[in-house]
N, CA and C of each residue as an Amber inpcrd file, in Angstrom:
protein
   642
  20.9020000  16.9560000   5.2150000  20.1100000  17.9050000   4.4550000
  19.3090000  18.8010000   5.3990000  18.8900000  19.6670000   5.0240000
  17.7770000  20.8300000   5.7910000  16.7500000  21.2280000   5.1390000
  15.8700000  22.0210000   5.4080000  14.9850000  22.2660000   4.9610000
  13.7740000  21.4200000   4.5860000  12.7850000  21.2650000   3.7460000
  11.6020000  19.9140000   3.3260000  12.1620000  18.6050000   3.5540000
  13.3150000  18.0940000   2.8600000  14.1720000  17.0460000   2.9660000
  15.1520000  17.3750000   4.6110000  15.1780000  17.5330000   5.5780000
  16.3180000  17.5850000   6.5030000  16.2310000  16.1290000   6.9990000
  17.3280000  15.8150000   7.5660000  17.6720000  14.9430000   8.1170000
  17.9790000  13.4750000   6.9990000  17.7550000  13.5120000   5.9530000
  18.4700000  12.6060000   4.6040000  19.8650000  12.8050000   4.2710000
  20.5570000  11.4800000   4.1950000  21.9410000  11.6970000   3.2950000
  21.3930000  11.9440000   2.1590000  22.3060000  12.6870000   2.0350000
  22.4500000  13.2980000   0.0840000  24.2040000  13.3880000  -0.3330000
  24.3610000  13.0130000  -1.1110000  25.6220000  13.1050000  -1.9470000
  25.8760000  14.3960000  -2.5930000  26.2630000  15.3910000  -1.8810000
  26.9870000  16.4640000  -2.0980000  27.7830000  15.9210000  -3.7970000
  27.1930000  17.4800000  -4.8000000  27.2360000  17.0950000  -6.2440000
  26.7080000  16.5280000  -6.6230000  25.8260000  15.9590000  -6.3650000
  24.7210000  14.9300000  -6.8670000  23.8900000  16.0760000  -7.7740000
  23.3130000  17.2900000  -7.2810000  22.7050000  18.5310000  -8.3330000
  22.8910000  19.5300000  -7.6610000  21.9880000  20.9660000  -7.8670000
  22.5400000  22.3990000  -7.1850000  22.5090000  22.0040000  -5.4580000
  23.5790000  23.2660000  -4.8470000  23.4660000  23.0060000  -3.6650000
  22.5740000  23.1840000  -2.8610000  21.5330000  23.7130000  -3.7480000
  20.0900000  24.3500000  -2.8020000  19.4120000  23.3810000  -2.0450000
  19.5690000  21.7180000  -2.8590000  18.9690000  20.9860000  -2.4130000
  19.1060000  20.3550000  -0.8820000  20.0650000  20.4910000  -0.9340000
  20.7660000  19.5010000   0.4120000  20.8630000  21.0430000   1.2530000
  21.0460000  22.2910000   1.0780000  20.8420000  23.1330000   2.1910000
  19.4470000  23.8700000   2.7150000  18.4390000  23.2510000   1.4480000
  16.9810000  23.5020000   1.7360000  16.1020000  24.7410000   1.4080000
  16.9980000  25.0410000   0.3500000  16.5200000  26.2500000  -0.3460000
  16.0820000  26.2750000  -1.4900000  16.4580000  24.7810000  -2.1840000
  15.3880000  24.4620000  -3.4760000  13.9820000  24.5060000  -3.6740000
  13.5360000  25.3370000  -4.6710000  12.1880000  25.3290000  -4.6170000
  11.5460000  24.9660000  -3.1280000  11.4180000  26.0140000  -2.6910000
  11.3020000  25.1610000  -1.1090000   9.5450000  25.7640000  -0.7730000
   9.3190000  26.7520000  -1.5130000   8.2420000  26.8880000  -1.1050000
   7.2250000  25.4310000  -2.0760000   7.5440000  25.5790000  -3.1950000
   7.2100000  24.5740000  -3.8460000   6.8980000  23.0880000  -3.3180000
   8.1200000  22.6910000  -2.3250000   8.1560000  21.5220000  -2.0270000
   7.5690000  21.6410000  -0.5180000   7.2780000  22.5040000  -0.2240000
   6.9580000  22.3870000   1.7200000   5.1130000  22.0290000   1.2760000
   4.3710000  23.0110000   0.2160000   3.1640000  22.8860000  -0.7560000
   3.1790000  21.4550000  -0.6830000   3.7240000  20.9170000  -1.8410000
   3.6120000  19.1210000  -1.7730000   3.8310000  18.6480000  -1.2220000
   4.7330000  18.4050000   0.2490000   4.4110000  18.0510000   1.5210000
   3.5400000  17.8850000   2.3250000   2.8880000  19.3250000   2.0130000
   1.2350000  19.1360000   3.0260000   0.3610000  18.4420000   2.5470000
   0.8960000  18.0810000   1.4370000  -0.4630000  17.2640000   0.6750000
  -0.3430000  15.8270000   0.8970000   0.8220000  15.0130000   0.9930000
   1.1710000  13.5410000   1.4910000   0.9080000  13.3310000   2.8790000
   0.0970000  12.3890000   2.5640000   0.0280000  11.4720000   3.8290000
   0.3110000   9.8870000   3.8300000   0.5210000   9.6940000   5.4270000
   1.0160000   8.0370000   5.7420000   0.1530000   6.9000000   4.9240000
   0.8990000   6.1220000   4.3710000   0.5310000   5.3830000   3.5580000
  -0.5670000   5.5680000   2.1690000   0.1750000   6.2230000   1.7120000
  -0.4170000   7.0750000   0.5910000   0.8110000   6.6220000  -0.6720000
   0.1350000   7.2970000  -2.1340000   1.0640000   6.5050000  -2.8020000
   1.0750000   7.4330000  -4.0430000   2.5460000   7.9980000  -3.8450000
   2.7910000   9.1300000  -4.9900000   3.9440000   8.4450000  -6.0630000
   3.7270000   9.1350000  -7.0960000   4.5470000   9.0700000  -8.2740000
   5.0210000   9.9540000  -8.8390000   6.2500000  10.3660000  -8.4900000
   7.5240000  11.1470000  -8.8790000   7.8930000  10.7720000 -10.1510000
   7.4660000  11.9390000 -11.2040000   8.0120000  10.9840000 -13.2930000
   8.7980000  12.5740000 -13.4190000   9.7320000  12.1940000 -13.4530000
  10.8490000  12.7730000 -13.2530000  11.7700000  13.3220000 -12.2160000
  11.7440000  11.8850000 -11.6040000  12.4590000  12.1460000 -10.3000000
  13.5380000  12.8330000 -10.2360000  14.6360000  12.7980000 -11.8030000
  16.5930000  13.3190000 -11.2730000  16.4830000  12.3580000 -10.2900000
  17.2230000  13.0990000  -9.6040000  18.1420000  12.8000000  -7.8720000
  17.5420000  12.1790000  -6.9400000  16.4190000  12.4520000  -6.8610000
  15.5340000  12.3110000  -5.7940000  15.1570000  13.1640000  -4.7610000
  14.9950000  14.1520000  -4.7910000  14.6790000  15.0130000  -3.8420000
  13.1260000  15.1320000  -3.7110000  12.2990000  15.0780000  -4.2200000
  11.0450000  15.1290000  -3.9220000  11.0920000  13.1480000  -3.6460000
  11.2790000  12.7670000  -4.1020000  10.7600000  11.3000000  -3.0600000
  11.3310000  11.1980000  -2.7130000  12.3600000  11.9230000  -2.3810000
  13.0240000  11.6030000  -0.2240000  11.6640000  12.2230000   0.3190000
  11.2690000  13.3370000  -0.4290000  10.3900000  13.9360000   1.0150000
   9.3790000  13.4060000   0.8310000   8.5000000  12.8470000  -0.2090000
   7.3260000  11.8220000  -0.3610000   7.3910000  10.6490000   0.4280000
   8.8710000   9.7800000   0.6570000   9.2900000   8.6930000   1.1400000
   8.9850000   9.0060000   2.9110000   9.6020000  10.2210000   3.1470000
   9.3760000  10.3250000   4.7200000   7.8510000  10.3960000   5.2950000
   7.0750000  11.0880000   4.4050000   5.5810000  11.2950000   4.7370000
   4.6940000  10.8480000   4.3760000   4.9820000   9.4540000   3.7780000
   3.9350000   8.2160000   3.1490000   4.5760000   6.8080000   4.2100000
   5.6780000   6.7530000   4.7290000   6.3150000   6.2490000   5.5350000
   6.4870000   4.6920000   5.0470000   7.1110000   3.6810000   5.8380000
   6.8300000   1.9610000   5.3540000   5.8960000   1.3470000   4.9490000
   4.5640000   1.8750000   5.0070000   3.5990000   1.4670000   4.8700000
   2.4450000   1.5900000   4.0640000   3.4360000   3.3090000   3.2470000
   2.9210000   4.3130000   1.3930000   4.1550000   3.6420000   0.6380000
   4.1500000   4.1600000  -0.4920000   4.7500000   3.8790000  -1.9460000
   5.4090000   5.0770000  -2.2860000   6.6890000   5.2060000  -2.7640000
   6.4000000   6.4540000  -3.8560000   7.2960000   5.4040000  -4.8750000
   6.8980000   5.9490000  -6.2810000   7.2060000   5.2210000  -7.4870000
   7.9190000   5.9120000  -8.2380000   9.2100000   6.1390000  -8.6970000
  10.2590000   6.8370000  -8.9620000  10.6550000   7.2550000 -10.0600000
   9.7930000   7.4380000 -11.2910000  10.1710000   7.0210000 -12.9400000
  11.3710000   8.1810000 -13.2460000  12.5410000   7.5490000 -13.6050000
  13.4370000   8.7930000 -13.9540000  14.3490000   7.6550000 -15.3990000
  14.8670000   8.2420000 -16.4530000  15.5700000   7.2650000 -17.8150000
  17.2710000   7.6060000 -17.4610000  17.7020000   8.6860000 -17.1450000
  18.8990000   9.1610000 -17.6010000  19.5980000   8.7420000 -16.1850000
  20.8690000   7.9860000 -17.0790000  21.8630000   7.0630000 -16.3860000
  22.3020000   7.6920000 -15.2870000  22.8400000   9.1550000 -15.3010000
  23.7950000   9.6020000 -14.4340000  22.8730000  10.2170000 -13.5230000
  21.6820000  10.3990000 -13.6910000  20.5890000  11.1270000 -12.3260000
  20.4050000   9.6190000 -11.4910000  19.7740000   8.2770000 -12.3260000
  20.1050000   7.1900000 -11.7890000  20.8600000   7.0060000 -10.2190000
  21.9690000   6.9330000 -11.0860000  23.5010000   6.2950000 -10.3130000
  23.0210000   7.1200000  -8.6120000  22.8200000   8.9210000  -8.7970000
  22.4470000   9.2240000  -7.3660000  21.2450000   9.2110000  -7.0850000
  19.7190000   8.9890000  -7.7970000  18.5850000   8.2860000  -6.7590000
  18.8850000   7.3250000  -6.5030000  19.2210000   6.2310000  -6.8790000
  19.2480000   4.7550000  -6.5330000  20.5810000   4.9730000  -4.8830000
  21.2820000   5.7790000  -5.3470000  22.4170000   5.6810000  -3.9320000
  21.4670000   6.5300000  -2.4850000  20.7340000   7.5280000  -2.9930000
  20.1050000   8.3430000  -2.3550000  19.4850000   7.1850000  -1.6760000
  18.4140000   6.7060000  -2.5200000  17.0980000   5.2950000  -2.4030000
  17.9640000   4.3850000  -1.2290000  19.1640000   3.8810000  -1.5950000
  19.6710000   2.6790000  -0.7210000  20.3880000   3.3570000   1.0400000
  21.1560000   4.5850000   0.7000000  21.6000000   4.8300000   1.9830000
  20.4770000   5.4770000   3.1540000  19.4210000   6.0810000   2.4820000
  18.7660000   6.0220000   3.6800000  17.3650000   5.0760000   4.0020000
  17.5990000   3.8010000   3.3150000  16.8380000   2.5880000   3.3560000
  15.7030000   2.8270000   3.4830000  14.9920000   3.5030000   2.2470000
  14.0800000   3.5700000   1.7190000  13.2050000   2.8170000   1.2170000
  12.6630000   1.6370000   1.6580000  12.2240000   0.3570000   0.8010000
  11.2820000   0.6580000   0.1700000  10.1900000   2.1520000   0.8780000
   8.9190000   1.9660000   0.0770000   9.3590000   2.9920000  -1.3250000
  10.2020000   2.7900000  -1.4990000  10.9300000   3.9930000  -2.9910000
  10.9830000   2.5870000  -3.8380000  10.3300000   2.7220000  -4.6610000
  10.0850000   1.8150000  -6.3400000  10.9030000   2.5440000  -7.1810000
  12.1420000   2.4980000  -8.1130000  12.6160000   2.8780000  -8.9940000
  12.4280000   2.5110000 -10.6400000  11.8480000   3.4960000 -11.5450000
  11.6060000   2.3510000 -12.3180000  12.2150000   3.4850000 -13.3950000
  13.2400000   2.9060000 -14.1630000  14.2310000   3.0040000 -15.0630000
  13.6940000   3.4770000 -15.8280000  13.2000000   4.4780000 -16.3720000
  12.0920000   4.7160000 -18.0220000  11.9150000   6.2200000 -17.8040000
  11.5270000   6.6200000 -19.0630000  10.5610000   7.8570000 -19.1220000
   9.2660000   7.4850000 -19.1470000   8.6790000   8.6200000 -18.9430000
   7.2880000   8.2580000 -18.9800000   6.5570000   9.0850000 -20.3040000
   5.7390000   8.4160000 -21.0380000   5.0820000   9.2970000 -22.5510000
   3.3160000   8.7490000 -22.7910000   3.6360000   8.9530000 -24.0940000
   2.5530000   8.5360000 -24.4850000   1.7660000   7.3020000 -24.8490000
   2.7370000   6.1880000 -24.7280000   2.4960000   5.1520000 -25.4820000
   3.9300000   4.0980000 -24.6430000   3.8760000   2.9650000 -24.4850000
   5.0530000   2.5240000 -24.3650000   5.3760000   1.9090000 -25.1710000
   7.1360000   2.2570000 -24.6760000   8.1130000   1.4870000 -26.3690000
   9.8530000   1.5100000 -25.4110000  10.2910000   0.8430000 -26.6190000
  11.6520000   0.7990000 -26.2450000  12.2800000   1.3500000 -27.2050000
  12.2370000   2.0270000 -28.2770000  13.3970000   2.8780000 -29.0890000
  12.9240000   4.3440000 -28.7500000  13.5160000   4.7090000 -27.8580000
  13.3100000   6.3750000 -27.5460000  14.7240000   6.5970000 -27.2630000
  14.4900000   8.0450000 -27.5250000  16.3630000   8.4760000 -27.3770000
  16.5530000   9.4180000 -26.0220000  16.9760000   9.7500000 -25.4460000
  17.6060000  10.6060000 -23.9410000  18.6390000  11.6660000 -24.5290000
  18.0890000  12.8230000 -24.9190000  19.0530000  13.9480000 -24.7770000
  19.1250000  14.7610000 -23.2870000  20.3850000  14.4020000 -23.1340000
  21.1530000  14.9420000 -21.9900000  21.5460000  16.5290000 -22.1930000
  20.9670000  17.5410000 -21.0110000  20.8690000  18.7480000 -20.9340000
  21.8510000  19.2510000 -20.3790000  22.2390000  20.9160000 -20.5500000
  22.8910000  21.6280000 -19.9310000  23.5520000  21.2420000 -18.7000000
  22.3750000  21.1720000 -17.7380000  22.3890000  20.5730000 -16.6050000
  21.4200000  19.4180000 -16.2510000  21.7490000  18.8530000 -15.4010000
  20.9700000  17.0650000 -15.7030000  19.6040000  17.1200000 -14.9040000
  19.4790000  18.4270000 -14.6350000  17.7950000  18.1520000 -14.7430000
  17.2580000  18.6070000 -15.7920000  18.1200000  18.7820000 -16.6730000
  17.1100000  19.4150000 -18.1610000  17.1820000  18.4240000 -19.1750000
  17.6910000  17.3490000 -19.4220000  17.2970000  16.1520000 -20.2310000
  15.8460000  16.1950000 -20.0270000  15.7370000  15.3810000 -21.6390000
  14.5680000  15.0360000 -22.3860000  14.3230000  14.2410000 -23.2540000
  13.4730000  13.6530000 -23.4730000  13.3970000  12.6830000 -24.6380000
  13.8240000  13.3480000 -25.9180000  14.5150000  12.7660000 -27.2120000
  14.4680000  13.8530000 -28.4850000  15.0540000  12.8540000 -29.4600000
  14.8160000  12.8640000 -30.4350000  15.0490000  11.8680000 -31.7010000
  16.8620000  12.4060000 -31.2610000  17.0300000  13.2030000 -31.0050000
  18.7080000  13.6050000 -31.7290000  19.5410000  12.6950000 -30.2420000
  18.5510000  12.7540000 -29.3500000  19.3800000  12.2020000 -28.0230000
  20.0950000  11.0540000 -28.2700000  21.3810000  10.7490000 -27.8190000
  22.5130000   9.6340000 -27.6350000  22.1790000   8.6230000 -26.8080000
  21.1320000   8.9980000 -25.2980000  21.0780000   7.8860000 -24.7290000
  19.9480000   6.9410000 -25.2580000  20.0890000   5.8910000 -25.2190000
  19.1680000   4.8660000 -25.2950000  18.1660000   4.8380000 -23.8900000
  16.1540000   5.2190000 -24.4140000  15.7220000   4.6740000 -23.1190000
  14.5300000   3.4060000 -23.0070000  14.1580000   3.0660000 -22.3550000
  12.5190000   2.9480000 -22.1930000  11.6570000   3.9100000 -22.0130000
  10.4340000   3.9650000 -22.3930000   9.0990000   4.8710000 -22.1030000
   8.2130000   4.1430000 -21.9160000   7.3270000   4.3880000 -20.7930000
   6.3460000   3.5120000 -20.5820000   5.1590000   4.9730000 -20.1970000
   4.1010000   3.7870000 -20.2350000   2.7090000   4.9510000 -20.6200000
   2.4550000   4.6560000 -18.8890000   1.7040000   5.7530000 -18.3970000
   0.8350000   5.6150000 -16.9130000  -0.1240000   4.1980000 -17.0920000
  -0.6420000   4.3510000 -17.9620000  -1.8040000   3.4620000 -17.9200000
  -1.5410000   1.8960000 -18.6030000  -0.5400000   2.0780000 -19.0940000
   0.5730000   0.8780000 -18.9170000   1.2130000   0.3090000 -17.8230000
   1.3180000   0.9130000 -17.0200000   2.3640000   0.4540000 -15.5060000
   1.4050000  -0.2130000 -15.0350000   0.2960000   0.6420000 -14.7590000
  -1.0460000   0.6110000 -13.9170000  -0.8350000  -1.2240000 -13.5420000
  -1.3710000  -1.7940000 -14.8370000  -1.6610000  -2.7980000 -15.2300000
  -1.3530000  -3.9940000 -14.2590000  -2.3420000  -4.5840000 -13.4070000
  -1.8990000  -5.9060000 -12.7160000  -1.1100000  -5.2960000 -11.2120000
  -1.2360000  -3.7940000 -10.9300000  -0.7310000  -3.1300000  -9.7170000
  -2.0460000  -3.4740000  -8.7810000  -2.4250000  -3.0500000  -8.0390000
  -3.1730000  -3.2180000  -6.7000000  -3.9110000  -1.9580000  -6.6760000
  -2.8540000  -1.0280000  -6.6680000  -3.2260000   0.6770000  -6.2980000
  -2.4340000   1.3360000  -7.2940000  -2.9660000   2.6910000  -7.3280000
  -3.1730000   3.3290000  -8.0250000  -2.1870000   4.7300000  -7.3330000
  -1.8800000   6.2310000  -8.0180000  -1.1600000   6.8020000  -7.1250000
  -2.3520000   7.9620000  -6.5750000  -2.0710000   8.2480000  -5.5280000
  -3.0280000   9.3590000  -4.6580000  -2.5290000  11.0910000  -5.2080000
  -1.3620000  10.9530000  -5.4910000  -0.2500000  12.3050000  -6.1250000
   0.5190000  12.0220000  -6.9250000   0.1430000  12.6330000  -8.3550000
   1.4370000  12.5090000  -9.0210000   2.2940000  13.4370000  -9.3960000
   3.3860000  13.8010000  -9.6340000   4.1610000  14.7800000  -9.8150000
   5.0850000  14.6010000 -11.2210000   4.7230000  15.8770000 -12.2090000
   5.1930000  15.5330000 -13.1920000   6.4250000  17.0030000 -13.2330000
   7.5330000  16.7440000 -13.7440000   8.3780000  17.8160000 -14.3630000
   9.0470000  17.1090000 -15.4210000   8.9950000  17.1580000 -16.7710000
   9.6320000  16.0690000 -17.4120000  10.2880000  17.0120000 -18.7010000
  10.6790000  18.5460000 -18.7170000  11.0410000  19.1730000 -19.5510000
  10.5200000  19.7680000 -20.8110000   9.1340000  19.2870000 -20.5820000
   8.4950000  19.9570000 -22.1600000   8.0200000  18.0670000 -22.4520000
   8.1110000  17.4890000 -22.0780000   7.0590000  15.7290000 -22.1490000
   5.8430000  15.6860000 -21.1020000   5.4700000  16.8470000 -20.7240000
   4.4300000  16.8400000 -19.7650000   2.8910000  16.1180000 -20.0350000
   2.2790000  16.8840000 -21.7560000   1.4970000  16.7240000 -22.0530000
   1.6780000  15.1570000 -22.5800000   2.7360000  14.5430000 -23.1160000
   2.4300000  13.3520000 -23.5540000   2.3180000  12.4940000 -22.4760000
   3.0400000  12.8320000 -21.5010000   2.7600000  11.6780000 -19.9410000
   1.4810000  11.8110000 -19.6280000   0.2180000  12.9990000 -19.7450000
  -0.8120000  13.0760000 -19.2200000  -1.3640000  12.5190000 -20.0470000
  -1.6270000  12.4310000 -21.8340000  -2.0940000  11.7490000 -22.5630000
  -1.9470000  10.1020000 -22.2190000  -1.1410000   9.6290000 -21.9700000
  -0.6170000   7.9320000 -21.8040000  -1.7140000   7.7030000 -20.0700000
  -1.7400000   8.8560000 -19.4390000  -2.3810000   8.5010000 -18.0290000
  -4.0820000   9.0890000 -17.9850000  -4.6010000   8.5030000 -19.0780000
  -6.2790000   9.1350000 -18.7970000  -6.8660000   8.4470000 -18.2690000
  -7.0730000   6.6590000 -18.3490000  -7.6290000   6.0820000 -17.2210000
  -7.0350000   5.9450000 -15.8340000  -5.5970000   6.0850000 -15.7530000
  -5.2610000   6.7370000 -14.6050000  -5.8820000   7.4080000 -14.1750000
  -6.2340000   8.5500000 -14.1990000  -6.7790000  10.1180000 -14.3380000
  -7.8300000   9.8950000 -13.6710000  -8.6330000   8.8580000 -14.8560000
  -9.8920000   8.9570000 -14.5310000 -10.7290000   7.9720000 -13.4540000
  -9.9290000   7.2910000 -13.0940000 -10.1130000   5.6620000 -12.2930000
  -9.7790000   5.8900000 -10.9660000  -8.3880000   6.7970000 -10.7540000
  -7.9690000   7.2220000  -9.0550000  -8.1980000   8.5810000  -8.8540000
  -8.4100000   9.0800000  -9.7500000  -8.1980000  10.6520000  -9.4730000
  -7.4390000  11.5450000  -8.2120000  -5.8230000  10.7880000  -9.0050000
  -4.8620000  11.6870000  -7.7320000  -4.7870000  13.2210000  -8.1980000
  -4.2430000  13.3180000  -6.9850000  -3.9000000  15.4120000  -7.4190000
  -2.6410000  15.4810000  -7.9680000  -2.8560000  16.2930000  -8.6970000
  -1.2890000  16.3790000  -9.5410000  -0.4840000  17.6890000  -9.4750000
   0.3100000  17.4030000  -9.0790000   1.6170000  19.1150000  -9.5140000
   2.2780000  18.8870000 -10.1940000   1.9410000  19.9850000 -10.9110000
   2.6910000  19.7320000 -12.9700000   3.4470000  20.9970000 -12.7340000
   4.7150000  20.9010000 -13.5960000   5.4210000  21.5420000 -14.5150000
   6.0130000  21.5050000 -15.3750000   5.0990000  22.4190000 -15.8950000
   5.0920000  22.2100000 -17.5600000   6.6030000  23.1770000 -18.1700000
   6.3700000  22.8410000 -19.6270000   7.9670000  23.3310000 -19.7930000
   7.3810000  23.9250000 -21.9770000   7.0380000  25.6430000 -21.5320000
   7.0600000  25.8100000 -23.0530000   5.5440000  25.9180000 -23.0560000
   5.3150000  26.7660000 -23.7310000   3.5800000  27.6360000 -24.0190000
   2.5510000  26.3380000 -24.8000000   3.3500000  25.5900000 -25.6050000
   2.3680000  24.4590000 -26.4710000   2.6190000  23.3110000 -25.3310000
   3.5580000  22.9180000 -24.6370000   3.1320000  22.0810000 -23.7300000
   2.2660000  21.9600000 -22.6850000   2.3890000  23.1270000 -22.2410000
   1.2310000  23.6310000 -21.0720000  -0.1280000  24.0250000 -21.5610000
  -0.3370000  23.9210000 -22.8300000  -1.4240000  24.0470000 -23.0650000
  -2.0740000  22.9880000 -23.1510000  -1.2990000  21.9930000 -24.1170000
  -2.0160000  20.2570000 -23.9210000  -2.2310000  19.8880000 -22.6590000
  -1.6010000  20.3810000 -21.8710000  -1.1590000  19.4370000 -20.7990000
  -2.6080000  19.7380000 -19.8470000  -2.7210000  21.3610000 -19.7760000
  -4.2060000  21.4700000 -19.1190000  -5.3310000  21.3380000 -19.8620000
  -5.9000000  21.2030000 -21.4120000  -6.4780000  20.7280000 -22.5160000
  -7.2340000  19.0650000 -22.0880000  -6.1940000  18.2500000 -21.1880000
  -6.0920000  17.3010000 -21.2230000  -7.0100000  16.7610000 -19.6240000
  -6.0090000  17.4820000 -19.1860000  -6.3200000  17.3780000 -17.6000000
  -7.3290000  18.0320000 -17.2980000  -8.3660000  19.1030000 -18.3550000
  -9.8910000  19.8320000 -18.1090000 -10.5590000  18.5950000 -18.6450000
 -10.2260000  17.8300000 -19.9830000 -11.3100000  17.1230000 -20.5070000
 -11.1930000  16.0710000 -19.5840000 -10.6600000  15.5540000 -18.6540000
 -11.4640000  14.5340000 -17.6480000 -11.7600000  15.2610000 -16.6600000
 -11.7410000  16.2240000 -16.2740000 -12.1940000  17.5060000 -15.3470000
 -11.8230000  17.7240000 -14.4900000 -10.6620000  17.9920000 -14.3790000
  -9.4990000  18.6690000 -13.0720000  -9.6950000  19.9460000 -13.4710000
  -9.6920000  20.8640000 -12.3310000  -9.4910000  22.1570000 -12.0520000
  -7.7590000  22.6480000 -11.8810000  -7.5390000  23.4270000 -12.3150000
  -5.9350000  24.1530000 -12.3210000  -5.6860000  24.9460000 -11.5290000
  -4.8450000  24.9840000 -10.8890000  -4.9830000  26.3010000  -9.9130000
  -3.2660000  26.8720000 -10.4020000  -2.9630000  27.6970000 -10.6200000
  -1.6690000  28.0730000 -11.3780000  -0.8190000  28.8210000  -9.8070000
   0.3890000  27.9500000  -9.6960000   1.1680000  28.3080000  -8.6580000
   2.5470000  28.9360000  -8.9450000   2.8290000  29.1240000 -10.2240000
   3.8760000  29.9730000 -10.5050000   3.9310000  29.7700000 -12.1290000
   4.8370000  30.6000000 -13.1540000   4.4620000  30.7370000 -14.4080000
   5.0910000  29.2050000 -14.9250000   4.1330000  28.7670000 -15.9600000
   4.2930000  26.9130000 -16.1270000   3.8410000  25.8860000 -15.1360000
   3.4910000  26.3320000 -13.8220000   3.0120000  25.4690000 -12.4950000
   1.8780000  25.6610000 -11.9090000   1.5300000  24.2930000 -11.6270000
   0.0000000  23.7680000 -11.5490000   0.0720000  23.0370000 -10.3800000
  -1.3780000  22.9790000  -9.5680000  -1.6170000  22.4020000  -8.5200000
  -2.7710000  21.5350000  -9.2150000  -3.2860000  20.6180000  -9.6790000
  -4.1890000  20.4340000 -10.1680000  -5.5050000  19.3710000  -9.8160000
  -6.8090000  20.0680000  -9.2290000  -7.2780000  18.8390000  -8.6490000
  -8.4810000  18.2140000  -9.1230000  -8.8100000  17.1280000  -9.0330000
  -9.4210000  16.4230000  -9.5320000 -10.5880000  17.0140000  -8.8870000
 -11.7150000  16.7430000 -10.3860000 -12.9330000  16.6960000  -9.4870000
 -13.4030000  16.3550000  -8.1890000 -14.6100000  17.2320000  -7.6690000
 -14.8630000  17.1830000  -6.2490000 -14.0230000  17.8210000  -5.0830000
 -12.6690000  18.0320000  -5.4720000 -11.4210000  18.5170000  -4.0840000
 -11.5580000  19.6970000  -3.9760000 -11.3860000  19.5370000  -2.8540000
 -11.1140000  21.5770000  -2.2520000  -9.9290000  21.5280000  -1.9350000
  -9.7080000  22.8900000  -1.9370000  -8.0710000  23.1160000  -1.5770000
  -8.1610000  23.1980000  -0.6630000  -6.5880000  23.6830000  -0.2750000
  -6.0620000  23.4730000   1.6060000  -5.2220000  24.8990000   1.7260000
């Protein structure tokens, strides 16, 4: 690979080719780069493929976390291959969407292209959903960054994570998906009192009380 991610195997077809030649969202991702550090502990909820926790994985190193929440089978099959060939141990994969509430009858509609799945009553796949502040539970730590892109489920993942929110206060980069989602979603993230800083139309840098930017 090149670019934010260089030097990772990636499985050519795994998603667009931008990724593996380093032209994906790259300004985007070089941004959330500067923000990880060694042994630090981010959470990727909507991982796909894995391309942002390859590059979370390299700059939190053996000794950070990143925590991987992605539901849909066939993005699966290449994080988990991504996760194992370049022996990634501190990569946590955890099989689910992430919402408002946790449960096990949620459905997985599979998109155009497979980063556009979403949760949706009409969806075929069968998933889990688990809440932030559900996982939390009986963990040690907490995440320092979280990163949400989840198709228009933005605001319900931030709803399920308020004592998250409010207990670690990591920085978050959201993208949101759709004018009523992005509105909950910062609605949510003001009433425990994060500041927004808007980095492209639907995208958020968002930091918790007290932070200055960089």
């Amino acid at each position: 690979m090149k670019g934010p991610a260089r030097g990772f195997r990636w499985i050519v077809g795994a998603s667009t080719h931008g990724y593996w030649w380093g032209s994906y969202e790259v300004d985007k991702a070089r941004l959330f780069a500067r923000y990880l550090r060694r042994g630090g502990v981010v959470y990727d909820i909507g991982a796909h493929v894995g391309y942002y926790s390859l590059i979370a994985a390299r700059a939190v190193g053996p000794e950070g976390s990143v925590v991987a929440f992605e539901p849909d089978a066939r993005n699966l099959s290449f994080l988990e291959e991504h996760v194992r060939s370049n022996e990634l141990d501190q990569v946590e994969i955890v099989r689910a969407a992430v919402g408002a509430s946790t449960r096990s009858d949620a459905r997985f509609l599979v998109g155009d292209h497979p980063a556009t799945g979403r949760l949706h009553e009409l969806g075929t796949q069968p998933v889990e959903v688990v809440s932030l502040d559900d996982f939390l539970t009986g963990r040690d730590r907490g995440p320092d960054i979280v990163k949400i892109d989840i198709e228009g489920g933005e605001a319900e993942a931030l709803s399920g994570a308020r004592r998250l929110l409010m207990r670690y206060r990591p920085l978050v980069f959201l993208a949101t998906h759709g004018s009523h989602a992005e509105r909950l979603s910062l609605k949510i993230l003001s009433d425990v009192g994060y500041d927004p800083e808007k980095l492209d139309e639907g995208e958020y840098i968002v930091r918790p009380p007290g932070a200055t930017g960089k």
